[in-house]
Kinemage of the C-alpha trace (Angstrom):
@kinemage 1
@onewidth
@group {chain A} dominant
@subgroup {mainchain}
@vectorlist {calphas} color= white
{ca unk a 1} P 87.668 99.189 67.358
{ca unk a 2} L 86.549 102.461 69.439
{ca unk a 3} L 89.243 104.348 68.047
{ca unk a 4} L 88.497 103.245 64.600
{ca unk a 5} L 84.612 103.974 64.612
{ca unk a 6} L 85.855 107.641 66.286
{ca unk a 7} L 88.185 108.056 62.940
{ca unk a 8} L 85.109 107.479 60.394
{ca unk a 9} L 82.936 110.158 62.447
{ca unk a 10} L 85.368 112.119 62.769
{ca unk a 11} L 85.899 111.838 58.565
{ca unk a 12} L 81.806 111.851 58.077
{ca unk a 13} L 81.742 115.560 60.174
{ca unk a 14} L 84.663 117.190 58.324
{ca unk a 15} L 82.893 116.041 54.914
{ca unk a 16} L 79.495 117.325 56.004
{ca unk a 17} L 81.381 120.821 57.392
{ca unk a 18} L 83.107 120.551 53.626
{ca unk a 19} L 80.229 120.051 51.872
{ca unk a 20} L 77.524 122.909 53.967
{ca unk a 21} L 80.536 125.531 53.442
{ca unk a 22} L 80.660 124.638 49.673
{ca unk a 23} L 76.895 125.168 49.118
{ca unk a 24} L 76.758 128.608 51.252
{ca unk a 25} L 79.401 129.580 49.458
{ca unk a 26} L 78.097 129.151 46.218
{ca unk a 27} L 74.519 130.505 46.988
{ca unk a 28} L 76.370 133.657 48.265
{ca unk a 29} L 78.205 134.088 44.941
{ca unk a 30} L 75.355 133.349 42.875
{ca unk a 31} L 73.612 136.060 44.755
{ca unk a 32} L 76.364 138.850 44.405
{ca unk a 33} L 76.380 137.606 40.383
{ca unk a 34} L 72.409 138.439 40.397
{ca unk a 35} L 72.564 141.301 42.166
{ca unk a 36} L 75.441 142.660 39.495
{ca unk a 37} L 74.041 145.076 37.228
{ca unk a 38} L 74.154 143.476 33.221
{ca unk a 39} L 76.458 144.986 30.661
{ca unk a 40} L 73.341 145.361 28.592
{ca unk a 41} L 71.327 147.332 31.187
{ca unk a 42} L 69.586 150.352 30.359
{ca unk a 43} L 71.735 152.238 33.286
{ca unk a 44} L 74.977 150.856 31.522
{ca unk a 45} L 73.643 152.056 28.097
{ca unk a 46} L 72.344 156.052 29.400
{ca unk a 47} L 75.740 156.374 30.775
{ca unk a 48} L 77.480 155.579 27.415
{ca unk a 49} L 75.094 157.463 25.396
{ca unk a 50} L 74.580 160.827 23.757
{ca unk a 51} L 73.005 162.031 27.086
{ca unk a 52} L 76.310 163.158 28.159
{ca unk a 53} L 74.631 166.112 30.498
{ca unk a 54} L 71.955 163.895 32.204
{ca unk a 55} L 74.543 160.344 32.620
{ca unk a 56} L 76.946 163.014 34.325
{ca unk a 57} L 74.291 164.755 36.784
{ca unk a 58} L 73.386 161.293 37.688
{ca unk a 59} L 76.869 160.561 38.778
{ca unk a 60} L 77.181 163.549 40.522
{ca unk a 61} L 73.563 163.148 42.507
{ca unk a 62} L 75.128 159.889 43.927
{ca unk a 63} L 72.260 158.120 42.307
{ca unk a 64} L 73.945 155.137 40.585
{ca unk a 65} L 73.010 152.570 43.556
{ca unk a 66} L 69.602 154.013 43.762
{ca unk a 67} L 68.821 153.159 40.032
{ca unk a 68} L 70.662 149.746 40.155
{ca unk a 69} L 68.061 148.476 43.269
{ca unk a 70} L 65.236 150.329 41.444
{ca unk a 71} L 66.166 148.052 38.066
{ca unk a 72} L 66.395 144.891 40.185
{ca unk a 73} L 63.267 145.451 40.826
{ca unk a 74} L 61.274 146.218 37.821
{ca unk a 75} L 61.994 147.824 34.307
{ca unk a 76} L 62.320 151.640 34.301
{ca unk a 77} L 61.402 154.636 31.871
{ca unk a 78} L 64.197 156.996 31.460
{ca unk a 79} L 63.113 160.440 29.673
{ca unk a 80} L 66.377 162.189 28.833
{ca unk a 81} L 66.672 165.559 28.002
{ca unk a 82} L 68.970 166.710 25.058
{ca unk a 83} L 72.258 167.850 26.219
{ca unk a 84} L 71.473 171.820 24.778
{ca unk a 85} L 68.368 171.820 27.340
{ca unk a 86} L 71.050 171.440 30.183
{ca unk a 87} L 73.936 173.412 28.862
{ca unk a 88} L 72.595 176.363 27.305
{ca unk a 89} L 68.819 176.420 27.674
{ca unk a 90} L 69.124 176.109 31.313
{ca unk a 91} L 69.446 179.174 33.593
{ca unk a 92} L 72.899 179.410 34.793
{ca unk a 93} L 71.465 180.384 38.234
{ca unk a 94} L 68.876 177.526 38.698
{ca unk a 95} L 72.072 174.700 37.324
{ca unk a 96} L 74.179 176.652 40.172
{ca unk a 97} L 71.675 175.816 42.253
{ca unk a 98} L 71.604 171.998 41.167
{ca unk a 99} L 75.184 171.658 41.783
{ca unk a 100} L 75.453 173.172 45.127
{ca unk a 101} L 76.658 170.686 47.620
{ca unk a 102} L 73.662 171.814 49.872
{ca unk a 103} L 71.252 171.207 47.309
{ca unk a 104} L 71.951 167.572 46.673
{ca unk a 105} L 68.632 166.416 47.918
{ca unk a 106} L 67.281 168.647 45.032
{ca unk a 107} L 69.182 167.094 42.561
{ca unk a 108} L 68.750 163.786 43.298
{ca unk a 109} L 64.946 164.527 43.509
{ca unk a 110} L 64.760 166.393 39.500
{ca unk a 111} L 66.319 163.317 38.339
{ca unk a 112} L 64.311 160.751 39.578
{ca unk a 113} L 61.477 162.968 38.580
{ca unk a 114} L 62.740 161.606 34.921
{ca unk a 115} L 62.562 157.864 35.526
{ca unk a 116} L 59.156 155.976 35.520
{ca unk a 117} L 59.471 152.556 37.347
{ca unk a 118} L 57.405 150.691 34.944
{ca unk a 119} L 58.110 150.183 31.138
{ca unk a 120} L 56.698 152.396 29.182
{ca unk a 121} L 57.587 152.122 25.066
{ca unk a 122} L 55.827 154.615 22.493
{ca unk a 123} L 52.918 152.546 21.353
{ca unk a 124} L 51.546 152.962 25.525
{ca unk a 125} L 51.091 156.439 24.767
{ca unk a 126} L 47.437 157.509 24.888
{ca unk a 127} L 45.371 158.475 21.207
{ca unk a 128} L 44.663 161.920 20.638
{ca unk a 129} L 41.182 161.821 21.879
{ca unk a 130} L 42.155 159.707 24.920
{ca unk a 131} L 42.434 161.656 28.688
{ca unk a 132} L 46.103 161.937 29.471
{ca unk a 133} L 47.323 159.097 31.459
{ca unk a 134} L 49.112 159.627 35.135
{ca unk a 135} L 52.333 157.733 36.145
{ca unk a 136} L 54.292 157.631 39.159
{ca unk a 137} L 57.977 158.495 39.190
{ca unk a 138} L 60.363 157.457 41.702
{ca unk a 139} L 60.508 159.945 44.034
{ca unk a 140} L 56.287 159.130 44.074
{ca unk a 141} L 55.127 162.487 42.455
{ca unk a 142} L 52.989 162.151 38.906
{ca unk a 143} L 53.721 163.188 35.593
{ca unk a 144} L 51.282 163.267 32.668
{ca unk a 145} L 51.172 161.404 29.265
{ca unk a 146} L 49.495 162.953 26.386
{ca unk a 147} L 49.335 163.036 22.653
{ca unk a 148} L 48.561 166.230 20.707
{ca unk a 149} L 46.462 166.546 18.147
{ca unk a 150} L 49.634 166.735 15.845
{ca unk a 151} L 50.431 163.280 16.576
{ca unk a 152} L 53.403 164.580 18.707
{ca unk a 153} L 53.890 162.913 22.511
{ca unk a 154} L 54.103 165.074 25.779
{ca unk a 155} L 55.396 164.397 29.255
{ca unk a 156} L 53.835 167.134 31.122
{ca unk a 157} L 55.231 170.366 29.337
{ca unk a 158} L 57.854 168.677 27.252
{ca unk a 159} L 57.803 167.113 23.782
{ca unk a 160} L 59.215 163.286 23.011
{ca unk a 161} L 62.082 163.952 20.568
{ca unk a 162} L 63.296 160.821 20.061
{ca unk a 163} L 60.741 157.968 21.646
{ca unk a 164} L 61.827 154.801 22.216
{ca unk a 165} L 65.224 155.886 21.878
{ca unk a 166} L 67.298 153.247 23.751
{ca unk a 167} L 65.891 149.979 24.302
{ca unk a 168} L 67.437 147.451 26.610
{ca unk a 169} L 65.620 144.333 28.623
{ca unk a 170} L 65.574 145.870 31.502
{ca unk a 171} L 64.220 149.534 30.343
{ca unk a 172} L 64.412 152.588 27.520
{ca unk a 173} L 64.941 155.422 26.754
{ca unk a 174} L 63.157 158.466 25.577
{ca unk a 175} L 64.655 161.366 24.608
{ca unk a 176} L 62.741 164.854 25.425
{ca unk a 177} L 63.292 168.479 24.564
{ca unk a 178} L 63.889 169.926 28.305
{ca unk a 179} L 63.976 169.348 31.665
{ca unk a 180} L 61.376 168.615 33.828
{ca unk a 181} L 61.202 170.676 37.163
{ca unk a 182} L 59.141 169.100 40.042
{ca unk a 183} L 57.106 171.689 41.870
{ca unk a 184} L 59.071 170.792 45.509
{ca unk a 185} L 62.520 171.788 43.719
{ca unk a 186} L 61.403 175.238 41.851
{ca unk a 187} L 59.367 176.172 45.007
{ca unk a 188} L 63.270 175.047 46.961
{ca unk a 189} L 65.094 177.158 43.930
{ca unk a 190} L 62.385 180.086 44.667
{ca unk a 191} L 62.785 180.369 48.192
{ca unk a 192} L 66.899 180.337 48.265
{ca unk a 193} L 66.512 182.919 45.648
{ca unk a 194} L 64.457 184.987 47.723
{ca unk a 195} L 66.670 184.223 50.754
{ca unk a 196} L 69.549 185.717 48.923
{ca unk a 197} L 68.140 188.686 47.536
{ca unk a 198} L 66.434 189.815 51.100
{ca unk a 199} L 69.696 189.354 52.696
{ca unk a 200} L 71.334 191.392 49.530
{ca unk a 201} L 69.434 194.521 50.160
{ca unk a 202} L 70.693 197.373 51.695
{ca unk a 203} L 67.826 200.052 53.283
{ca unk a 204} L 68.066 203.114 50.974
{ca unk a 205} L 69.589 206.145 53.349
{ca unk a 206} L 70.529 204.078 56.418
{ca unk a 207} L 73.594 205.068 57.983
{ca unk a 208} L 76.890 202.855 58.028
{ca unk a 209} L 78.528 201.138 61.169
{ca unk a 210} L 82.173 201.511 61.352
{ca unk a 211} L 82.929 197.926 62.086
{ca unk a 212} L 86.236 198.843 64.430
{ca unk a 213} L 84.758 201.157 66.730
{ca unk a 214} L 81.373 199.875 66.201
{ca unk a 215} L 80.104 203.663 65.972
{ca unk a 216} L 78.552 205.565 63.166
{ca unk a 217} L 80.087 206.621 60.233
{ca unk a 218} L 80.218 210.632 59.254
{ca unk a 219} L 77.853 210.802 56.057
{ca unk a 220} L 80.348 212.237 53.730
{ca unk a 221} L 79.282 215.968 52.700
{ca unk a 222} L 78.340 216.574 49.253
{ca unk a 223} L 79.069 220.479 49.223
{ca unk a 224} L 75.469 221.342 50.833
{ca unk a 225} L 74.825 220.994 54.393
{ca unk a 226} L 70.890 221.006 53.749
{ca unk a 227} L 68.804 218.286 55.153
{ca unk a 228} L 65.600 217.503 53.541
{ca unk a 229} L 62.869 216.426 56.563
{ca unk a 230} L 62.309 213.109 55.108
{ca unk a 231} L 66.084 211.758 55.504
{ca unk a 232} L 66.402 213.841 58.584
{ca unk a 233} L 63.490 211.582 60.630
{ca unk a 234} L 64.470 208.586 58.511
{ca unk a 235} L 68.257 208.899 60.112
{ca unk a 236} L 67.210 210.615 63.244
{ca unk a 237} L 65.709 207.197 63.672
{ca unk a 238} L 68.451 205.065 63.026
{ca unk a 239} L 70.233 207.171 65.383
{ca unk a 240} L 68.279 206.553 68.254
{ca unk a 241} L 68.137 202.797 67.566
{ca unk a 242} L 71.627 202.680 67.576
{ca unk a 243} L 72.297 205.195 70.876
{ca unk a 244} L 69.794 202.370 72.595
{ca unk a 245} L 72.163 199.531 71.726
{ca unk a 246} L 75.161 201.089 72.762
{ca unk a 247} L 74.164 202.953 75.749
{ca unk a 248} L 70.743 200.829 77.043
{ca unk a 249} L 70.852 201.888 80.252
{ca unk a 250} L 70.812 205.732 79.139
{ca unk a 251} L 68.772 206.154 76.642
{ca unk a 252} L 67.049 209.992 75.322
{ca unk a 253} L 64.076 210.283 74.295
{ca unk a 254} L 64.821 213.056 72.117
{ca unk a 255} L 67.910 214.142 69.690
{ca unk a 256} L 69.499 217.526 69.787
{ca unk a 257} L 68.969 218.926 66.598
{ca unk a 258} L 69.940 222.534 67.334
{ca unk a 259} L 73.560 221.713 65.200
{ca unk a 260} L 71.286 220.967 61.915
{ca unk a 261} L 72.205 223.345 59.483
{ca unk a 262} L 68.965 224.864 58.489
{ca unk a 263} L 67.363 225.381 55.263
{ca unk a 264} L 67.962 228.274 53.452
């Protein structure tokens, strides 16, 4: 009789164990299913449309997750920018820039400076003789809707081309005649640029370093041994400056100068 009753519980536990792993398993699948981005999604349809440049920068930037959590979410606002505006209207040296491993943060900031995380279709526009409207993008800065008195749409400084280009449940697409630059990335693209060119300069007249004996190079003669006084105190300094660093425990106040070739 004990041995009996132990048999049933032991049968009632393995189908309760059965039936608990059945239902966690199928809650966990229904949530990876939901989480799954749709084959009709508006991130599904950029990436196999026209917008060639943008889809691949977006790949690059490492932003596909991003976007995927930001469309679970809510619906999105893509503006697009033709493919010319980022092959040949862009400057070559600002879409280095872009593409420079370093720069990634940069990147990935310009193009969620293009998505609005809200739905936004032609018709929300404001009239001509509305006040633009502000919107949020995802990386939190504003851009600025408007409508001209022409009837044409703005974002900012750039013209809808093609509004309500793609439309998909979860989100559109507008197509727009350039890029938009967010003030953090051209003031990022300014300062590397400035970076590189201080770094690029050479002073005018200062004397070279032979980099195996660490000692100053002979300034080559150009068939006059005169010495105007400018060049003379402007090398005279360097001179000293570099005597200091090789010798600092003896260093002259003055130069001998009485092997100048004088004026004539």
């Amino acid at each position: 009789m004990d041995s009996h009753i132990c048999g049933v519980s032991k049968l009632f536990f393995f189908a309760l164990f059965f039936f608990l792993s059945t239902t966690i398993s199928s809650a966990t699948l229904s949530q990876n299913s939901s989480s799954q981005i749709n084959s009709n999604s508006v991130l599904v349809a950029l990436l196999d449309s026209h917008y060639t440049e943008l889809a691949e920068l977006v790949e690059k930037a490492l932003l596909l997750q991003t976007l995927e959590e930001a469309v679970g979410k809510h619906n999105i606002t893509i503006f697009a920018p033709r493919n010319e505006a980022l092959e040949r209207d862009l400057d070559p040296e600002f879409k280095r820039f872009l593409l420079e491993p370093r720069n990634l943060k940069s990147l990935q900031t310009l193009l969620m400076f293009h998505i609005l995380p809200r739905r936004i279709q032609s018709h929300h526009w404001p009239q001509h003789k509305s006040p633009s409207t502000k919107h949020n993008t995802l990386t939190n800065d504003f851009v600025h809707l408007t409508t001209k008195k022409s009837g044409k749409k703005t974002i900012d400084a750039a013209e809808i081309t093609r509004p309500d280009d793609v439309i998909r449940p979860d989100g559109l697409i507008h197509g727009i005649e350039r890029l938009l630059i967010p003030r953090s990335v051209q003031e990022d693209f300014n300062r590397r640029r400035s970076l590189r060119s201080i770094s690029a300069v050479i002073p005018q007249g200062a004397p070279e370093v032979d980099p195996r004996t660490n000692r100053l190079k002979k300034p080559a003669c150009t068939g006059s041994s005169r010495v105007t006084t400018g060049s003379y105190q402007y090398t005279t300094q360097w001179l000293r400056v570099h005597h200091s660093l090789q010798h600092p425990h003896r260093v002259r106040v003055g130069l001998n100068t009485t092997s100048t070739a004088k004026a004539k």
